[in-house]
C-alpha positions in Angstrom: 95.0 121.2 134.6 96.3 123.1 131.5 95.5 121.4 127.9 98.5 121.9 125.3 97.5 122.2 122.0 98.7 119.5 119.1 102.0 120.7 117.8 100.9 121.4 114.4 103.0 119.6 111.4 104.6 122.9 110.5 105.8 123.7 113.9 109.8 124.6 114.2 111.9 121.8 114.5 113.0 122.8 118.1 109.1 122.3 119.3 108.6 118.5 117.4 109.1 115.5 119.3 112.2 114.5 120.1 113.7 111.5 118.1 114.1 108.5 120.5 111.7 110.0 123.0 108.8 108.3 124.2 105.1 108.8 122.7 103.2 111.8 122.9 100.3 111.1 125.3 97.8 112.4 123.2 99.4 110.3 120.0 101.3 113.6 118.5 104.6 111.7 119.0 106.3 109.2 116.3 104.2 106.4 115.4 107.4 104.2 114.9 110.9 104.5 116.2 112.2 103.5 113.0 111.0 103.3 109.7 111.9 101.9 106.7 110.8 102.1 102.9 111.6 99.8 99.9 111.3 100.8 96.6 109.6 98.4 94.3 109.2 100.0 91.5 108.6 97.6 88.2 110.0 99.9 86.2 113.4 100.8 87.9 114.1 98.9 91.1 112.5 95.7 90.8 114.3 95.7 87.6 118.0 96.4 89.0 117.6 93.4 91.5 115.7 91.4 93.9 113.6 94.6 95.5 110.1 92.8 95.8 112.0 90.2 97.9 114.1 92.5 100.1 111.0 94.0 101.5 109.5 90.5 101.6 112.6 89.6 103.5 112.3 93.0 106.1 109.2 92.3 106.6 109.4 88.7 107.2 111.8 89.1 109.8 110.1 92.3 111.6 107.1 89.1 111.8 109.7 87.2 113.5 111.0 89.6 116.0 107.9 90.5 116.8 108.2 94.5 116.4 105.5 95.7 114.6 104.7 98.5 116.9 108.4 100.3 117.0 109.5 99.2 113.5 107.9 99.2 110.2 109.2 98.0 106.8 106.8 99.3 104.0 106.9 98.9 100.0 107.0 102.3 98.3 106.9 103.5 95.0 109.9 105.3 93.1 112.3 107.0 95.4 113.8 109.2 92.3 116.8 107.8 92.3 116.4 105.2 89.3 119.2 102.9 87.9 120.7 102.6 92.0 118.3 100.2 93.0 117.0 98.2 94.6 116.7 101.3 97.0 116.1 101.6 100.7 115.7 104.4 102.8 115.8 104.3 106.4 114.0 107.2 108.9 114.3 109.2 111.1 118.1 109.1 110.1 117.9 109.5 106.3 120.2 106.8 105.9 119.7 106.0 102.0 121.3 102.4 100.9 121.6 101.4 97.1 122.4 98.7 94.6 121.0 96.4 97.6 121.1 92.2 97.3 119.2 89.8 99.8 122.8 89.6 101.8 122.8 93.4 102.2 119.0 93.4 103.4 120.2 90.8 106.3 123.1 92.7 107.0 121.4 96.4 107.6 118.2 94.1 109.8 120.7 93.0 111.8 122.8 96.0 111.7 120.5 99.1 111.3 117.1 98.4 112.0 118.0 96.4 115.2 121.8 97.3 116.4 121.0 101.4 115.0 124.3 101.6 113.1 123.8 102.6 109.7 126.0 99.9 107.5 128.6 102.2 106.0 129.8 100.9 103.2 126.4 100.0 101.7 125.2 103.7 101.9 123.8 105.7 98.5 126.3 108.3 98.5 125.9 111.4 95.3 127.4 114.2 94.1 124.8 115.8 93.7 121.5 115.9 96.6 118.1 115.8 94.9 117.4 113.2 92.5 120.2 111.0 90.8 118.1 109.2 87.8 120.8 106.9 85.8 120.5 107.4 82.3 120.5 104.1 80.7 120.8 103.8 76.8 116.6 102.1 76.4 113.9 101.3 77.9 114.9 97.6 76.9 119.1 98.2 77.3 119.8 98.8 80.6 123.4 99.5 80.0 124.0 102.9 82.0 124.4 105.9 79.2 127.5 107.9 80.6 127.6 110.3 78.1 124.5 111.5 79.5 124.7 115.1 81.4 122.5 113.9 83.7 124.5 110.7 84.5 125.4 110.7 88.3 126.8 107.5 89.4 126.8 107.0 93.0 129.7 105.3 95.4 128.0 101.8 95.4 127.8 102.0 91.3 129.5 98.9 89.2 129.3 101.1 86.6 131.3 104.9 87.1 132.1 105.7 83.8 
């Protein structure tokens, strides 16, 4: 019987697992078939809106359906994109959502993380890839600064300047 060797994390992308296919014997394969990350972040997101109880939401409902082995829902810290949140990102797509409310968060579970669709016309869509920080005039005054050269609003913005 021949041994194969772990397929180190560096390995070309033609020789990693593929997505959707079942787990690697040995444990080298996806731990989760989807997995999804709110950020939290006191500073930024859990100041734009109700991100602490999104994920509380996610992960509520993941209880439910009882899942916890091919979905996770985790907390995560800033996603760089401050001033869009709450944020959500969403792997092994890359589907990035913004500007989220407890509706939207019901509408990609129901949508996304169990139908596999990404929903469309809650998606964080830039000019720019990279990080796309909105300025804002203070710490205290969130009111977006659009004179800013580094103001980048996003599709799902209220405010495009």
């Amino acid at each position: 019987m021949t041994e194969t060797a772990p397929v180190p994390p560096t390995a070309p992308a033609s020789v990693l697992p593929t997505p959707g296919a079942p787990h690697a014997p040995d444990g080298a394969g996806r731990r989760f078939e989807v997995h999804a990350f709110v950020c939290i972040s006191e500073s930024a997101c859990a100041r734009d809106g109700p991100a602490v109880e999104i994920q509380r939401f996610l992960k509520g409902k993941l209880r439910e359906a009882g899942l916890k082995e091919s979905l996770r829902v985790n907390k995560s810290g800033c996603l760089g994109q401050c001033g869009h949140g709450p944020m959500m990102v969403v792997y092994p797509e890359g589907v990035w959502y913004a500007h989220l409310t407890l509706d939207d968060a019901a509408r990609i579970w129901d949508e996304h993380l169990l139908g596999g669709a990404p929903v469309e016309d809650l998606r964080f869509r830039t000019r720019e890839k990279g990080t796309n920080v909105i300025p804002f005039q203070s710490r205290e005054d969130r009111t977006p600064d659009t004179t800013s050269p580094y103001w980048s609003p996003c599709t799902r913005c209220p405010v495009q300047g």
